[in-house]
C-alpha positions in Angstrom: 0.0 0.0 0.0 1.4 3.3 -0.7 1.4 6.5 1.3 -0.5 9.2 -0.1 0.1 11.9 -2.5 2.0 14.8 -1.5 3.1 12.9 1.9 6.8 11.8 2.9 7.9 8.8 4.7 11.1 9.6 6.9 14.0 6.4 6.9 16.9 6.7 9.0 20.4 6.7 7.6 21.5 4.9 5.3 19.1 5.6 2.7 17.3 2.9 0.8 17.7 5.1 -2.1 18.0 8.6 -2.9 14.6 9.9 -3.4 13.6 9.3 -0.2 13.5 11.5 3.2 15.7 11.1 6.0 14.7 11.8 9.0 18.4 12.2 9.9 18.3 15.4 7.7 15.1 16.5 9.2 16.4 16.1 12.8 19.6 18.0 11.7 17.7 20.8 10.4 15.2 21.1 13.4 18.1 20.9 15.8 19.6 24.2 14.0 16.7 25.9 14.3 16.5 25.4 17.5 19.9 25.8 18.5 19.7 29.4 16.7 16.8 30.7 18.4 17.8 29.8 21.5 20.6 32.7 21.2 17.4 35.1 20.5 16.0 34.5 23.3 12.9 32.4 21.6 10.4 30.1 23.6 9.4 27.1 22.0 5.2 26.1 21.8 2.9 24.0 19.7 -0.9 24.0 19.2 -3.3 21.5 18.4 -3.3 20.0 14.4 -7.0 20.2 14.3 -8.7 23.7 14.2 -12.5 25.2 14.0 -12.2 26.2 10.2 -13.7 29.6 10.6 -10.4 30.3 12.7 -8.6 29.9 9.0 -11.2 31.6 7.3 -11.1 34.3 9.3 -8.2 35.3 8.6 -7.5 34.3 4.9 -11.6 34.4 3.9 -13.7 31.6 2.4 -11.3 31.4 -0.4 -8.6 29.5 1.4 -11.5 26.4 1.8 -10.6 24.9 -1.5 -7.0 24.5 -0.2 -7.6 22.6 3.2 -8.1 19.2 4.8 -11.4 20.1 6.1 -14.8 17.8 7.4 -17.4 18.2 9.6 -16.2 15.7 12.9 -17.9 13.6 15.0 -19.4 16.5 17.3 -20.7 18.6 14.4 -18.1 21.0 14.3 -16.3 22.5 10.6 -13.2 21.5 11.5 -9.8 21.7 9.3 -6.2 20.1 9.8 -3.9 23.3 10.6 -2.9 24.6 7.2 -0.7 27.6 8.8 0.5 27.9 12.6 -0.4 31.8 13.1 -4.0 31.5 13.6 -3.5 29.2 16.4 -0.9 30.9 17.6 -2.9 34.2 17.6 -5.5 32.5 19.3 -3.2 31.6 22.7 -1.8 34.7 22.8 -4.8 36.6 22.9 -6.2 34.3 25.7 -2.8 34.4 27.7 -0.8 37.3 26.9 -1.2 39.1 30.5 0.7 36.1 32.1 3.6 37.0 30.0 6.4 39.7 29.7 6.4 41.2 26.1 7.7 41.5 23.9 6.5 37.3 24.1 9.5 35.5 21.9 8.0 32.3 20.7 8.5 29.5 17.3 7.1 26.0 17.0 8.0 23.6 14.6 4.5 22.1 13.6 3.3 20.0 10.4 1.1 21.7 7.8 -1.6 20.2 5.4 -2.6 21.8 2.8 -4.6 20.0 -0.2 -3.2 22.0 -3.4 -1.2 21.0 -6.2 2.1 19.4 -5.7 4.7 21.2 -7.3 8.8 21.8 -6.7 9.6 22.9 -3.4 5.4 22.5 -2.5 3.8 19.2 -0.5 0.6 18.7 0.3 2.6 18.3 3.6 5.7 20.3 5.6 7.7 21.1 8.5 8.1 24.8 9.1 9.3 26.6 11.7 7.6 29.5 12.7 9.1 32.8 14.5 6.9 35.2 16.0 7.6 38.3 17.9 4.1 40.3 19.9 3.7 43.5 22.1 6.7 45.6 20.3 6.0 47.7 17.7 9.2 49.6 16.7 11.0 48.7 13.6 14.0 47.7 15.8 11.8 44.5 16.5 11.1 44.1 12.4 15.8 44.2 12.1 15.8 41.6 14.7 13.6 39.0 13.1 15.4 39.6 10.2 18.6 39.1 11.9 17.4 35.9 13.4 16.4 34.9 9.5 19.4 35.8 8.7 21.7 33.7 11.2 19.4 30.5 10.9 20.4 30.6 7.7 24.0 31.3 8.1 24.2 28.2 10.8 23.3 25.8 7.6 26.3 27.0 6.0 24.7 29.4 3.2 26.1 32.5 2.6 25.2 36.2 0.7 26.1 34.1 -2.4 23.4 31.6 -1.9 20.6 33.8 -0.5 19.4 37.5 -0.5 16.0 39.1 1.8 13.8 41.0 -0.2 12.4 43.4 2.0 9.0 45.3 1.3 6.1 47.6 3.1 3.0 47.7 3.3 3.4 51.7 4.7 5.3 52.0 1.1 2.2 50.7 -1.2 -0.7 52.7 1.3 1.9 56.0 0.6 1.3 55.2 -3.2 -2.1 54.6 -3.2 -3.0 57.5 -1.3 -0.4 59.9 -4.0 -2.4 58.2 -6.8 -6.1 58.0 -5.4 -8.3 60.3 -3.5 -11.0 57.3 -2.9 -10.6 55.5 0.2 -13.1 53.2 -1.0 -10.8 51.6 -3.5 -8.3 50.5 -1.2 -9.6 47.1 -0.7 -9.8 46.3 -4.2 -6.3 48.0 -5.5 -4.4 45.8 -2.9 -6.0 42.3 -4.1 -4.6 43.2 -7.5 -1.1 44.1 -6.0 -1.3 40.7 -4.1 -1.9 38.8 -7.3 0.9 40.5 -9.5 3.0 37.7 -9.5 0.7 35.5 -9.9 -1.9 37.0 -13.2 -0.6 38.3 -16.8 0.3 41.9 -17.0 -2.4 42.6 -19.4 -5.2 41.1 -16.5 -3.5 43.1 -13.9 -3.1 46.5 -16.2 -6.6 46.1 -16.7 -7.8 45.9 -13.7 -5.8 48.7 -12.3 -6.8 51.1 -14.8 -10.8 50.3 -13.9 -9.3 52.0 -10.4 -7.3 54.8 -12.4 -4.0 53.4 -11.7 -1.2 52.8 -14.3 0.2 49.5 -14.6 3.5 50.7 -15.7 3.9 53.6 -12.9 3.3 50.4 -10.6 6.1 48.4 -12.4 8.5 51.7 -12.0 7.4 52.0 -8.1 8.6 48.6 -8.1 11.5 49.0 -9.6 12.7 52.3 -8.1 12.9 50.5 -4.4 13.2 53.9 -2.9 13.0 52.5 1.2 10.6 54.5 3.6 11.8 56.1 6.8 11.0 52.5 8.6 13.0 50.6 6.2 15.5 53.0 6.7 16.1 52.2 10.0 15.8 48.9 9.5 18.7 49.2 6.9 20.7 50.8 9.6 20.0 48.5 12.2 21.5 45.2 10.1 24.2 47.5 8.7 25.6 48.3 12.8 25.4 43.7 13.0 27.3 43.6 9.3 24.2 41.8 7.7 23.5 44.5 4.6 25.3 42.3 2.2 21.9 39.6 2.8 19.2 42.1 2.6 17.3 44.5 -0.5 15.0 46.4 -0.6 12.3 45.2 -3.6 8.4 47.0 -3.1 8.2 43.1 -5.7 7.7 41.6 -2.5 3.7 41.6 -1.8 2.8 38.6 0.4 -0.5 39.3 0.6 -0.8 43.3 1.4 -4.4 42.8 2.5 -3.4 40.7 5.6 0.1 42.3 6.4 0.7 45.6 7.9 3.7 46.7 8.0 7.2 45.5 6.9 7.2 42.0 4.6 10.6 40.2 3.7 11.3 37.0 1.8 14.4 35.3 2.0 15.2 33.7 -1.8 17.6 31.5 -3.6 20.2 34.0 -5.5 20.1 31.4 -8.3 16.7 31.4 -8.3 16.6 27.4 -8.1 14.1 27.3 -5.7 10.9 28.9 -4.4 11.2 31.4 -1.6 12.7 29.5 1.4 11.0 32.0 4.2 8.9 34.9 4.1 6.6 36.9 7.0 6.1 40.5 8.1 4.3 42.6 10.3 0.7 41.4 10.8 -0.6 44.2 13.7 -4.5 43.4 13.0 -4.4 39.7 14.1 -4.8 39.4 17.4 -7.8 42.0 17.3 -9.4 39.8 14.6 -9.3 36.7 16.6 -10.4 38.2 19.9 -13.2 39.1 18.3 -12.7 42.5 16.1 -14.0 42.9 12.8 -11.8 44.3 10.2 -12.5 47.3 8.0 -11.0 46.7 4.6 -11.0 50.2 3.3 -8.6 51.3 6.3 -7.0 47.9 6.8 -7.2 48.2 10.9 -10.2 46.6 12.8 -12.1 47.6 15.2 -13.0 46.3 18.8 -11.4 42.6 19.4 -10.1 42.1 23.4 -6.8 42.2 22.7 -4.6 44.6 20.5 -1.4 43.7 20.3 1.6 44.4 17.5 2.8 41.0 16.2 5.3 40.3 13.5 6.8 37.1 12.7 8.2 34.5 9.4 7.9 30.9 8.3 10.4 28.6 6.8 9.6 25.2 5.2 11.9 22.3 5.7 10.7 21.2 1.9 12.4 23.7 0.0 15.2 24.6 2.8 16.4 20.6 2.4 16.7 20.5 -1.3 18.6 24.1 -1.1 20.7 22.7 1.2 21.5 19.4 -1.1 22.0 21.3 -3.7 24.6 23.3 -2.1 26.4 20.0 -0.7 25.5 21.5 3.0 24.0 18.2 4.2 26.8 16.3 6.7 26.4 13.3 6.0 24.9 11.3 8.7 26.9 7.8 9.7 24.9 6.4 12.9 27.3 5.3 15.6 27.3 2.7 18.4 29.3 3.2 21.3 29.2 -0.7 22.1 28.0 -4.1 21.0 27.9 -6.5 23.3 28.4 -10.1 22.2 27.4 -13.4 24.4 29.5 -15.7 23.3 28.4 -18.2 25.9 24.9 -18.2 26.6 25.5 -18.9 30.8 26.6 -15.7 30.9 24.1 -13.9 29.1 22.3 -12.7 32.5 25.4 -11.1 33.5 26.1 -9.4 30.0 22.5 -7.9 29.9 23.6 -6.6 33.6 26.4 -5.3 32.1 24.4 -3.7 29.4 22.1 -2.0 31.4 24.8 -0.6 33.3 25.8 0.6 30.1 23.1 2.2 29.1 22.6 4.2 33.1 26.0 6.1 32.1 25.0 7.3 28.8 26.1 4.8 26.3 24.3 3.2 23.4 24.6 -0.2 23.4 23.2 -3.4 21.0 23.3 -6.8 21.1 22.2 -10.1 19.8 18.6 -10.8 21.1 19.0 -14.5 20.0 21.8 -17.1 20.2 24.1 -16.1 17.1 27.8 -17.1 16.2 30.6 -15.2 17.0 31.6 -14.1 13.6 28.3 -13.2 13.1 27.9 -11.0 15.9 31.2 -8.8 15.8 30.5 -8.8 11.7 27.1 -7.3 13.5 29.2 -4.5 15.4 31.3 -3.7 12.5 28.0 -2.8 10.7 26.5 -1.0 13.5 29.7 1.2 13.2 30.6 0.4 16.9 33.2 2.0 18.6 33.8 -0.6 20.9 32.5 -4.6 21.7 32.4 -6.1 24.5 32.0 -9.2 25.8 32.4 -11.8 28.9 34.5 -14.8 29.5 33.9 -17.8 32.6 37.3 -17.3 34.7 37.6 -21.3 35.5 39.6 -20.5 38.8 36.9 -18.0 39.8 33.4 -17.6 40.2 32.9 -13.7 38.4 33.8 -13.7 34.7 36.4 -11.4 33.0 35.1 -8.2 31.0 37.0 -8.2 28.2 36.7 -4.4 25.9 38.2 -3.7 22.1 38.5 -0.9 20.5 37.3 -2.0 17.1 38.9 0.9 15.2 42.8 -0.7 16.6 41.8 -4.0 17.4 43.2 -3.4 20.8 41.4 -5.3 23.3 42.1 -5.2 27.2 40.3 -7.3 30.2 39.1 -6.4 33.7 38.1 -8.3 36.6 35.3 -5.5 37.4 32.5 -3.6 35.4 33.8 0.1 36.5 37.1 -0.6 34.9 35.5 -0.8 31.7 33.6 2.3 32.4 36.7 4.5 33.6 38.5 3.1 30.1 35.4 3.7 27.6 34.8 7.4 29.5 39.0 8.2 29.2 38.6 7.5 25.4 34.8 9.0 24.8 
């Protein structure tokens, strides 16, 4: 039976073949993340997989249905796998937030379902870590995210060569709108077109801007000019003091969905343009106010009412597209599983004492492996040689006295010494760990 589409099955190292996952890699890359945020300071949380759907489509509207694993459940509830971590995050800060300091410093590292077309870089299935910052509104905040995009991927060995942050604004695109437009009204509609730039022909888009009075090729100059407003200025000069401005750009290119966003958006990309975008996020200030129960005004883009109001900002990054980068590059270690010892029972009497052994062993730290069944010699040490064990061990019946002899090689000399007691062995293995 095979899985389904757009799902991965994870095998531990060494591959069956090469287009399969290893959850060596993945454990590598979650591990870096981790490691990384822990020098900024981040929390870690995680949420529930399964979500009331209007919690989705409250923020992305009924649209984002046709891209969900959603049913109705057992109890009669619209329910939806998690398709995105923010919602849910959103949610437990707004119930919690006076129990902690702010700015609240959090990530998780959930799984994400999404049922869309599988493409490159793009499972119906994914890791991503999420970063999220609430309760600080300066741009200072905005540079630091950054920063912490930047370093996480810097840890995985990529450097300005391999990847560049595309920084945009959503201040930047109201500023134009408002030198181009006297209508208020219009706002709603002129930044669902800006969202879908990338995405429709020039000729749709030029049309449907010039129904609003806009010019499709003073947009594509706006674009191109990249002229950076006095928050991105400061933002600038903020990665410029930590020697980062060789990963960062400023390109108004950058939409990620202006209708939802608030303030600063970024995307980190491939400079060879290999790959889809490996991270994006921004500055999402209406969120928490949604979920607690505000209702959003799409003319002004802020919402009104909601318990809680609270800046947030914060960024994704998908393990898909991040691990084939990272292949590509030849930044994968490769990942040869040790064992500190194999134990082999050469004479079955004494297998009580060698599993007493072993689990003494195993009390100090060690990884250890044996033969759960009567085997031959050869057999088991060709065993340890395969496990890629640094040492074997084993036990041999001392005729002129009752307690056996511990006997310990080092398989990569062949040098093998013997002991009348158990914490000899120990004090050699732990001088040579």
């Amino acid at each position: 039976m095979d899985r389904l589409p757009g799902f991965r099955d994870f095998y531990p190292e060494p591959l069956p073949h090469k287009d399969v996952w290893s959850i060596d890699a993945r454990n590598y890359i979650f591990n870096t993340w981790e490691k990384v945020l822990s020098y900024y300071n981040f929390r870690q949380y995680d949420g529930p997989p399964l979500e009331p759907l209007e919690l989705y489509t409250l923020k992305s509207g009924e649209e984002i249905v046709g891209q969900l694993y959603n049913f109705i459940d057992k109890g009669d509830r619209n329910v939806s796998m998690r398709p995105e971590m923010t919602p849910t995050l959103a949610r437990m800060v707004a119930s919690h937030e006076r129990n902690y300091r702010k700015p609240i410093k959090w990530f998780s590292i959930p799984q994400l379902f999404r049922y869309e077309r599988q493409q490159k870089g793009r499972l119906r299935e994914h890791f991503q870590l999420n970063a999220d910052m609430f309760g600080e509104s300066s741009p200072e905040a905005d540079a630091e995210l950054i920063a912490l995009l930047i370093d996480i991927l810097r840890s995985f060995g990529l450097t300005a060569e391999d990847f560049v942050i595309r920084i945009s604004s959503r201040k930047a695109w109201s500023d134009f709108f408002n030198a181009h437009s006297s209508d208020p009204s219009k706002a709603y509609a002129f930044y669902q077109i800006i969202d879908k730039l990338e995405r429709e022909s020039p000729e749709i888009s030029s049309q449907k801007l010039a129904e609003l009075g806009f010019d499709y090729d003073e947009i594509s100059q706006f674009i191109a000019s990249g002229t950076p407003t006095e928050e991105l200025q400061t933002i600038l000069k903020n990665l410029e003091a930590r020697k980062l401005s060789e990963f960062v750009k400023i390109d108004y290119g950058v939409i990620r969905g202006l209708a939802y966003y608030t303030g600063i958006v970024f995307e980190a990309f491939d400079r060879k343009g290999h790959f889809r975008a490996i991270a994006g996020g921004g500055r999402y200030d209406n969120l928490i106010s949604l979920i607690s129960g505000g209702k959003l005004d799409p003319i002004t883009n802020t919402v009104k009412g909601g318990k809680v109001n609270m800046p947030s900002l914060g960024f994704g990054m998908g393990d898909v597209v991040l691990t084939e980068l990272l292949k590509e590059r030849g930044l994968l270690p490769s990942f040869n599983p040790t064992l500190d010892i194999y134990a082999l029972i050469e004479n079955e009497s004494l297998r009580p004492q060698t599993l007493s052994a072993i689990e003494t062993f195993r009390q100090n730290g060690y990884s250890v492996d044996f033969s759960l069944t009567p085997l031959k010699s050869e057999k088991q040490f060709k065993r340890a040689i395969d496990l890629n064990a640094i040492w074997s061990f084993r036990l041999q019946q001392n005729t002129s006295e009752n307690a056996p002899t511990f006997f310990i090689k080092k398989l990569s000399t062949r040098q093998e010494s013997s002991f009348s007691t158990l914490q000899d062995v120990l004090n050699l293995i732990s001088s040579n760990h």
